[in-house]
N, C-alpha and C positions, 0 to 999 in steps of 0.2 A: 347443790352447788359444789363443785370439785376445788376447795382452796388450795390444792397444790397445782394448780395452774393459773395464770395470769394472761388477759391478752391486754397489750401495749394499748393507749388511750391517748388521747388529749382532751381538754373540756371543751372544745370546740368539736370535737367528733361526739361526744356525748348530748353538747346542747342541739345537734342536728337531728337527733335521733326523733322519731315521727313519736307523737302521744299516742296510747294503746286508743282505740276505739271505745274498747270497755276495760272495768277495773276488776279482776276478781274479788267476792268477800274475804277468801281465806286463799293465801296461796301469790305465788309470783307471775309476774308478766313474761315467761318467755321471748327471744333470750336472753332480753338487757338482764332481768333483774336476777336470771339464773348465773350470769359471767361474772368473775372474778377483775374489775378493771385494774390495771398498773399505771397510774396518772407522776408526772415529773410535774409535782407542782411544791408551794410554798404555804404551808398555813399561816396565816396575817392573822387572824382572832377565832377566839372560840368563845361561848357564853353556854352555862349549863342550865337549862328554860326551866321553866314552873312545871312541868310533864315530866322531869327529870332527863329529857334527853338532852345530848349535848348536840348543838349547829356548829357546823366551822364553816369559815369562809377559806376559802382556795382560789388561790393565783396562780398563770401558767407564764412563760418568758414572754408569750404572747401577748399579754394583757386581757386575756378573759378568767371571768371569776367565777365560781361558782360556792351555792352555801349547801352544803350535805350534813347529813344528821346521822346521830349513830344514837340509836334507841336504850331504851332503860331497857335492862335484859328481863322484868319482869311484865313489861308491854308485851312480847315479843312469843305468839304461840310455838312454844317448840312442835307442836306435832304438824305445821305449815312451815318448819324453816327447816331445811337439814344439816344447817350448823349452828343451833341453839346455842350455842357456848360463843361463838363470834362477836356479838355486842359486849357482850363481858370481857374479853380480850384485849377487841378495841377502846373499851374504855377506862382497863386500868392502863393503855397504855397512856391513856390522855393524863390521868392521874399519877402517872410515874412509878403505879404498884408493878 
């Protein structure tokens, strides 16, 4: 995944998006889960689960919501992700480290 790029989103362009057929064991669903999305929304709540991941729920101006997860970075095989380091990122940001 290229995080210096971004392609523009909405959660209503994401929630139309077709389910993969099948799931790989190891590895991502080309090319949702390889893209980078840029969503204009509002986080309403976050809660950090028993798995240690944290859910957020997400609002857009439109009124669609969506709840997205950002994983404990030690679930998370670095040798199937090529930005291992991005759940730690996104999570001290949620912690404000």
């Amino acid at each position: 995944m290229d995080l210096t790029r971004s392609t523009a989103a909405t959660i209503s362009y994401l929630a139309s998006l077709p389910a993969p057929a099948s799931l790989p064991d190891n590895g991502r669903v080309q090319p949702t889960e390889t893209t980078q999305f840029l969503l204009d929304v509002l986080l309403t709540a976050y809660k950090r689960e028993d798995d240690c991941d944290y859910h957020l729920i997400i609002d857009d101006t439109a009124g669609n919501m969506m709840i997205v997860e950002v994983p404990d970075p030690a679930c998370v095989d670095s040798r199937a992700s090529s930005q291992p380091r991005s759940p730690t990122h996104a999570r001290n940001s949620m912690r404000g480290s």
